[in-house]
C-alpha positions as CSV (number, residue, x, y, z in Angstrom):
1,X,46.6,90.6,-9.8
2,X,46.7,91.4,-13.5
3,X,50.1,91.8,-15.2
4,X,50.7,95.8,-15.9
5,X,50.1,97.0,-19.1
6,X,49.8,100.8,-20.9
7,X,46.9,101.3,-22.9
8,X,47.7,103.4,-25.5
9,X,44.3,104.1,-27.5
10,X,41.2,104.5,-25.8
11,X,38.3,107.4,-26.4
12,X,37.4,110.0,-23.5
13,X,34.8,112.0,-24.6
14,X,32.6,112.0,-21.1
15,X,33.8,113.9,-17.9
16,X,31.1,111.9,-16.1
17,X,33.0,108.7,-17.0
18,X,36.1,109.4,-15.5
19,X,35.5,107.0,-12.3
20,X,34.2,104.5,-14.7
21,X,37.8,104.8,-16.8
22,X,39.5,104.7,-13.5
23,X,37.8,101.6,-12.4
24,X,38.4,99.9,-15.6
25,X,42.0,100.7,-15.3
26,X,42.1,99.1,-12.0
27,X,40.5,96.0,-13.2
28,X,42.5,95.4,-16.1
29,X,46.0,96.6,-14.6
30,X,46.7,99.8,-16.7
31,X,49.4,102.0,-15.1
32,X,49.6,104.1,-17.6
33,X,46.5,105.3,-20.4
34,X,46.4,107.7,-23.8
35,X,42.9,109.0,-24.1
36,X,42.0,110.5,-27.7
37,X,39.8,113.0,-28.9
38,X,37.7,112.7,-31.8
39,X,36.3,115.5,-34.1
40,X,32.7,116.0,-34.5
41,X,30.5,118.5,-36.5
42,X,28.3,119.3,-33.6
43,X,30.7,119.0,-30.9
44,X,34.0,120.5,-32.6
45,X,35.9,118.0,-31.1
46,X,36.2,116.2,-27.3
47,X,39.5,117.8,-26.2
48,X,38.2,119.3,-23.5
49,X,37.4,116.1,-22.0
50,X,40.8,114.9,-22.5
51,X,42.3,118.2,-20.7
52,X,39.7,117.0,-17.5
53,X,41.4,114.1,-18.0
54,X,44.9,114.6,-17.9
55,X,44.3,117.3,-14.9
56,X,43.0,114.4,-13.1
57,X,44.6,111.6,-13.6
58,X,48.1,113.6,-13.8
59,X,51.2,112.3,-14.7
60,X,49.6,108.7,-15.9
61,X,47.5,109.8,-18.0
62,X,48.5,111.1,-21.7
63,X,45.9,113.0,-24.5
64,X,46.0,113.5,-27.7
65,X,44.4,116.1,-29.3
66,X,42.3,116.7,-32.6
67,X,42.4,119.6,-34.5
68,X,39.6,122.5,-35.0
69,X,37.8,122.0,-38.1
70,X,34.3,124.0,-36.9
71,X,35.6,127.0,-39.3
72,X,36.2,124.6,-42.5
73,X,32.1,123.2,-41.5
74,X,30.6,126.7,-40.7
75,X,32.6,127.9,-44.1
76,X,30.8,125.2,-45.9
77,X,28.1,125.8,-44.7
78,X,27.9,129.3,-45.8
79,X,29.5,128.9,-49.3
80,X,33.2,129.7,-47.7
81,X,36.3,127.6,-47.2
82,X,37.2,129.0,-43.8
83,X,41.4,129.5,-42.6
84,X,42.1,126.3,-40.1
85,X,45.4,127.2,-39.6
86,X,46.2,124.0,-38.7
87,X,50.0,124.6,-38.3
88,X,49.3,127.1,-35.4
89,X,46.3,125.0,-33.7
90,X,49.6,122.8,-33.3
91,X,51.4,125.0,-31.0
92,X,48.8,125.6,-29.4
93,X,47.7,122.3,-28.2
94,X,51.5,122.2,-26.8
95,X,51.2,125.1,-25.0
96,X,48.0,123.3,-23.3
97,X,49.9,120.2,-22.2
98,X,48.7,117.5,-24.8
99,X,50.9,114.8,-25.4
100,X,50.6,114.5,-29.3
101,X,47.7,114.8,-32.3
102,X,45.0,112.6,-33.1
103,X,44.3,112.8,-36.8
104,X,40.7,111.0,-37.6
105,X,41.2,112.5,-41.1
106,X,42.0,109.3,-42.9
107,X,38.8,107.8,-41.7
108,X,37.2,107.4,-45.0
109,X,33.9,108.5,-44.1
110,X,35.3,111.6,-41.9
111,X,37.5,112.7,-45.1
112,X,34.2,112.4,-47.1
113,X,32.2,115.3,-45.2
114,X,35.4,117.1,-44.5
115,X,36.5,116.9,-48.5
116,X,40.3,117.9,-47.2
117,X,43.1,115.1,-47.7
118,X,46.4,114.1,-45.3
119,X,48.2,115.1,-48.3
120,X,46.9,118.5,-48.4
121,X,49.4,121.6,-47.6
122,X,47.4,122.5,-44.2
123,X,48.0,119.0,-43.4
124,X,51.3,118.7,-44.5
125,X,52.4,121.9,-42.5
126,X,50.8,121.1,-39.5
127,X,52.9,117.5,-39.4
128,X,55.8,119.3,-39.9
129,X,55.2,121.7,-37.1
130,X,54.0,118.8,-34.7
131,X,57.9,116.9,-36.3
132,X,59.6,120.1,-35.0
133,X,58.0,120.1,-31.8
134,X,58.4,116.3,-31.2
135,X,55.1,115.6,-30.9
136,X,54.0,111.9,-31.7
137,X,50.7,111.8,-34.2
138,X,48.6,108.8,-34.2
139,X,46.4,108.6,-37.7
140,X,43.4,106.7,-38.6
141,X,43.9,105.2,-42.1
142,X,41.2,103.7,-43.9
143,X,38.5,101.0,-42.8
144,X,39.3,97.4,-42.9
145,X,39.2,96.6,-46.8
146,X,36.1,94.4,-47.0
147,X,34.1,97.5,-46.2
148,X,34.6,98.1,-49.9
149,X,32.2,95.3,-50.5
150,X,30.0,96.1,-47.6
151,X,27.1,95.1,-50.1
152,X,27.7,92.0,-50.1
153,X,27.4,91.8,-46.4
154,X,23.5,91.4,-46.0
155,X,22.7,94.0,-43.3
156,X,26.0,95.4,-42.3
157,X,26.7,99.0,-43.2
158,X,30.1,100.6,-42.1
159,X,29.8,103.7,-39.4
160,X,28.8,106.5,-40.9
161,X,29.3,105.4,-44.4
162,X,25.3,105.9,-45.6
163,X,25.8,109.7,-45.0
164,X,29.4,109.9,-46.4
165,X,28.2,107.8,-49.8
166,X,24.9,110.7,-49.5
167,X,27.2,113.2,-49.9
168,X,29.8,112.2,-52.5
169,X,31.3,109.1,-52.0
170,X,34.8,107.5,-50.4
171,X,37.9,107.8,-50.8
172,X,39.2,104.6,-52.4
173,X,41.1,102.6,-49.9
174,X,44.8,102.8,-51.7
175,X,44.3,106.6,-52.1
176,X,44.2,106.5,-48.4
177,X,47.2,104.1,-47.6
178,X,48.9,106.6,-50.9
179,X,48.3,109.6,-48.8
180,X,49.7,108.1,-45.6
181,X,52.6,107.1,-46.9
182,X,53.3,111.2,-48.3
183,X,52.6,112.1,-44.9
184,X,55.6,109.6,-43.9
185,X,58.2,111.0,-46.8
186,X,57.3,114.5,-46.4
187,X,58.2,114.2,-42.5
188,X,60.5,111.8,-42.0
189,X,61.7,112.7,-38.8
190,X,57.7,112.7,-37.6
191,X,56.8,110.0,-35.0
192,X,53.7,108.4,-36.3
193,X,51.3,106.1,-35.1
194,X,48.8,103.9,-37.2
195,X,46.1,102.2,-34.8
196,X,44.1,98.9,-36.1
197,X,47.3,97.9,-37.8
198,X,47.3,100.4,-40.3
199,X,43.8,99.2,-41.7
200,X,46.2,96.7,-43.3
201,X,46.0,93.2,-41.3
202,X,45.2,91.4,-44.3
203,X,48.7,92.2,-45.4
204,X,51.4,91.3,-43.4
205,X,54.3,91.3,-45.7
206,X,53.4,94.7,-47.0
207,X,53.2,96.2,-43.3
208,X,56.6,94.8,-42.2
209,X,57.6,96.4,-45.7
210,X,56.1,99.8,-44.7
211,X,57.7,99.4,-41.3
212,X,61.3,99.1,-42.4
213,X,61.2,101.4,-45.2
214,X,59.7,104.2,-42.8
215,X,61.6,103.9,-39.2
216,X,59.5,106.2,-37.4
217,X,56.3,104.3,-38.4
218,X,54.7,102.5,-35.9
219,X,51.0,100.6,-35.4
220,X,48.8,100.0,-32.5
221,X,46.7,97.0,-31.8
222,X,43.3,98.8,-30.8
223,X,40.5,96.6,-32.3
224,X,40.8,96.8,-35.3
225,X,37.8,93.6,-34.3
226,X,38.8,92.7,-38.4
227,X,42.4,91.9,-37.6
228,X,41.2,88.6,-35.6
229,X,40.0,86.7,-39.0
230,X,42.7,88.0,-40.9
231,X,45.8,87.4,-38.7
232,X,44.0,83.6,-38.0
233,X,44.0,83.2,-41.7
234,X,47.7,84.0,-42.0
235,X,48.9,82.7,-38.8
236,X,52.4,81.7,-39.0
237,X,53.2,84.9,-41.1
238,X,51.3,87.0,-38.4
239,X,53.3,85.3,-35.8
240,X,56.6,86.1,-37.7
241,X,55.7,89.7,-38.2
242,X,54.9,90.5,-34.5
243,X,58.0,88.3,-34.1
244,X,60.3,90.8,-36.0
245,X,58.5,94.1,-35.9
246,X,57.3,93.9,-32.0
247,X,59.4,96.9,-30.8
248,X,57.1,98.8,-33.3
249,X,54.0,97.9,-32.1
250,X,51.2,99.5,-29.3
251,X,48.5,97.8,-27.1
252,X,45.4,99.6,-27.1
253,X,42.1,98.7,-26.5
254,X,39.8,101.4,-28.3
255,X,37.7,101.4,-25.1
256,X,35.0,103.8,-25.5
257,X,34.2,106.5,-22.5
258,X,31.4,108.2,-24.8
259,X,28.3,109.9,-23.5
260,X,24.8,108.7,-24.3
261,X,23.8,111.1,-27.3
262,X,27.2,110.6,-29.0
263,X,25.8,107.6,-31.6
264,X,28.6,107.5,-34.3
265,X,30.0,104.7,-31.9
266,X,28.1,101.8,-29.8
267,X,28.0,102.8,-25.6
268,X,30.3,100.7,-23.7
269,X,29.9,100.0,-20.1
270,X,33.2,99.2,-18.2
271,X,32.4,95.5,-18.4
272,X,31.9,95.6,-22.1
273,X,35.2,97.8,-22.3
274,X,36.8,95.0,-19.9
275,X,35.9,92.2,-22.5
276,X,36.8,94.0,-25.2
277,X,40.5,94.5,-23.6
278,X,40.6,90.8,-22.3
279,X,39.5,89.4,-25.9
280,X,42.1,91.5,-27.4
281,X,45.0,90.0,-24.8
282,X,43.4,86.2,-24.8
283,X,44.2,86.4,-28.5
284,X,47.8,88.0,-28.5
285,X,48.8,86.0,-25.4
286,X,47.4,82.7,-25.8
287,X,46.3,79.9,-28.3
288,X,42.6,79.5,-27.3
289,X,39.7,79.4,-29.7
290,X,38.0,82.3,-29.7
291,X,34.8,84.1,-30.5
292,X,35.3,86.2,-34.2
293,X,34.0,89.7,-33.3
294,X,33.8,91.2,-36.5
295,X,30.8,91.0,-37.8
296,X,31.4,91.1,-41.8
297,X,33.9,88.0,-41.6
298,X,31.7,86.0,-38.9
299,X,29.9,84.2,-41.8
300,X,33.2,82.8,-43.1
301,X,34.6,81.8,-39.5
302,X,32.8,81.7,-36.6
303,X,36.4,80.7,-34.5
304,X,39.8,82.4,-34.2
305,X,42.8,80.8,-32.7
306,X,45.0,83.3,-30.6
307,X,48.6,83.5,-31.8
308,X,50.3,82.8,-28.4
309,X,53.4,84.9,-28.8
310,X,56.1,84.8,-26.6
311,X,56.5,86.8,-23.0
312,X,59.4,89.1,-24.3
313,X,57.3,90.2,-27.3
314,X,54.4,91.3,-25.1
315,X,56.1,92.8,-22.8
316,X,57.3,95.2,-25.4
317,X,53.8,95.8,-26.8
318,X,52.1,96.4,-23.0
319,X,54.7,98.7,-22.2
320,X,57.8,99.5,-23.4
321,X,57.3,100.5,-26.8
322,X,55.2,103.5,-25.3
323,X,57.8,103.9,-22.9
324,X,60.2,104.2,-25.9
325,X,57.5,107.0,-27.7
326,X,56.7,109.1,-24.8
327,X,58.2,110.7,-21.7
328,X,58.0,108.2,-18.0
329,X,55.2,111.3,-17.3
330,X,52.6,113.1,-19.5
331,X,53.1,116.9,-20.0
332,X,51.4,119.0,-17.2
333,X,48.0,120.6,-18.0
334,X,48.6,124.5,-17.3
335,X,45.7,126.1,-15.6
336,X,45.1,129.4,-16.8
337,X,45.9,128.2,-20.1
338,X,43.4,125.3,-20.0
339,X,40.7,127.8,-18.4
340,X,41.0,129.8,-20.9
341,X,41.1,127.8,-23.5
342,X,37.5,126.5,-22.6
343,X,36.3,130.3,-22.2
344,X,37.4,130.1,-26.1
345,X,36.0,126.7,-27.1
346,X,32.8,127.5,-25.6
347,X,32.2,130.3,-27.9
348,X,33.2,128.8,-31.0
349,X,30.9,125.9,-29.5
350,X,28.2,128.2,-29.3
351,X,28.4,128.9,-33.1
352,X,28.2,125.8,-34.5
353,X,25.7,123.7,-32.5
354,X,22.0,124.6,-30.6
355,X,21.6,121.5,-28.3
356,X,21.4,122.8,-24.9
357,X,22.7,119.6,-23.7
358,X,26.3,119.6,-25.5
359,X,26.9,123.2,-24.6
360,X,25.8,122.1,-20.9
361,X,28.4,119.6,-20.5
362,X,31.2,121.7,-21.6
363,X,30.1,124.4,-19.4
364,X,29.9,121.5,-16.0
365,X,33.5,120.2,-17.2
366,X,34.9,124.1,-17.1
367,X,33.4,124.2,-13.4
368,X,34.5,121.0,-11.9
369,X,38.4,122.1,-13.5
370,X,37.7,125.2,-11.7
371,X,37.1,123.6,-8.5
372,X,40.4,120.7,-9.2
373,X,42.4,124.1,-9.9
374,X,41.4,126.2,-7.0
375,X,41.6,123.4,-4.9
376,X,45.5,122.7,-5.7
377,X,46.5,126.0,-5.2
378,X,45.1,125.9,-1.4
């Protein structure tokens, strides 16, 4: 029998999948799982999904939510700038029982077609309405650094970096880590969350720096497949900082529950998802030599050697550092709310995309919550 674990970051953006995600859970002894949503052009965002979710799998199963951004892109589109409101989208996604935000904003590519910053007043408002609500935010920053110097990796391009360059270039990789750190001293009271280790595993010493000058800072472990190479290179440091900062750290996995036409990110099956997990643990829990998944740094080292940390230390990153973030049980999804809330997205959806297929889905997911609703009430 596996030994329990929460996984804290993993992508839900299928309501077909959910048995899949359930069965992966089972296999790799998750009692508890956060399932994010994503933005996307076409799609608006995968909230929905996470709402299907969380109505299913109830009290164990936590979502956090992306903001709205279809009137910024339809404003582009037609020479406006569009009112997000971002502040408000906040209490709203309370009212619908999600857990916290996912912010995909500091993804360098994302903040590219998007052309609006973390440090931007909408931004800055909305944390501080998410702050007074208690509301934890986890935020992509950056890329890992080398994609910086992608060229000189002879066929590897970074997701979604071809368009972004197309369009007018990235943000430079310390404007990023600048803005995240105004997002941590304009809301210092703000619980936030920086998967892949902050985009920052090169640098130990400067992420233990970051963690004790900002208490409610905090990373998560989802692969982030560049962190292998780097923490190997540094071992004994690495070691030390997971030593000293492990009440601040998160297991997650990144497992991906996408559907088929959704491209941005490789399909995973629930066996790939599994490996993916067991790789992750293998190199946290033990000292074996290892395969190097990322692909940029395989050239230099085709081995990693896990960093065997202690039992106590990984017990706090399976578990009880997200015990220590969130409630023992996720917020309940409301019904009517949630109902409506999908009469509302499907318009907007609608709008901004004319794939019968996307608009499909959502309209299936709205009648299977229909049926889970109705049938409770019985």
């Amino acid at each position: 029998m596996p030994q329990s674990l929460i996984d804290s970051h993993m992508h839900f953006s299928s309501h077909d999948r959910l048995s899949e995600l359930q069965l992966y859970c089972r296999q790799l002894g998750a009692q508890k799982v956060c399932v994010l949503s994503l933005p996307l052009k076409q799609r608006i965002n995968f909230n929905p999904e996470i709402l299907y979710a969380k109505a299913h799998l109830g009290s164990t199963c936590y979502g956090l939510a992306s903001f709205d951004y279809s009137l910024l892109l339809i404003g582009a589109a037609a020479g406006g700038t569009g009112n997000l409101d971002l502040a408000g989208q906040v209490e709203k996604i309370r009212e619908l029982g999600f857990d916290g935000l996912k912010i995909f904003l500091g993804k360098p590519s994302f903040q590219s077609q998007l052309g609006l910053r973390l440090d931007d007043p909408p931004l800055v408002e909305a944390f501080k309405r998410a702050q007074s609500l208690d509301m934890p935010v986890l935020i992509h920053i950056a890329d890992p650094l080398i994609f910086w110097s992608y060229r000189s990796v002879p066929g590897f391009i970074p997701p979604g970096w071809d368009v972004a360059e197309g369009g007018g270039g990235i943000p430079a990789y310390e404007d990023l880590q600048a803005q995240a750190l105004a997002v941590l001293e304009a809301c210092p009271d703000l619980t936030v969350i920086f998967p892949h280790l902050l985009s920052m595993g090169q640098d130990v010493s400067r992420l233990a720096e970051i963690l004790e000058t900002y208490p409610r800072a905090y990373l998560d472990l989802a692969p982030g497949l560049y962190f292998y190479y780097e923490l190997d290179r540094q071992r004994d440091a690495a070691r030390e900082f997971f030593a000293r900062h492990s009440r601040r750290i998160l297991f997650g996995t990144d497992a991906f529950w996408f559907p088929r036409w959704f491209t941005e990110f490789p399909y995973a099956t629930v066996q790939d998802n599994l490996i993916r997990a067991r790789h992750l643990l293998a190199f946290l829990e033990t000292e074996q030599l290892l395969d190097n998944p990322f692909v940029p740094t395989q050239g230099i080292q085709k081995k990693v050697r896990g960093l065997g940390l202690e039992a106590d230390i990984m017990r706090r990153i399976r578990t009880d550092n997200f015990a220590d973030l969130y409630p023992p049980a996720s917020r309940p999804v409301e019904p009517e709310a949630c109902l409506r809330y999908l009469d509302e997205f499907l318009a907007r959806l609608s709008a901004v995309t004319a794939e019968a297929g996307i608009l499909e889905s959502v309209v299936q997911l709205k009648r299977k919550l229909n049926e889970l609703f109705a049938g409770q009430n019985r």
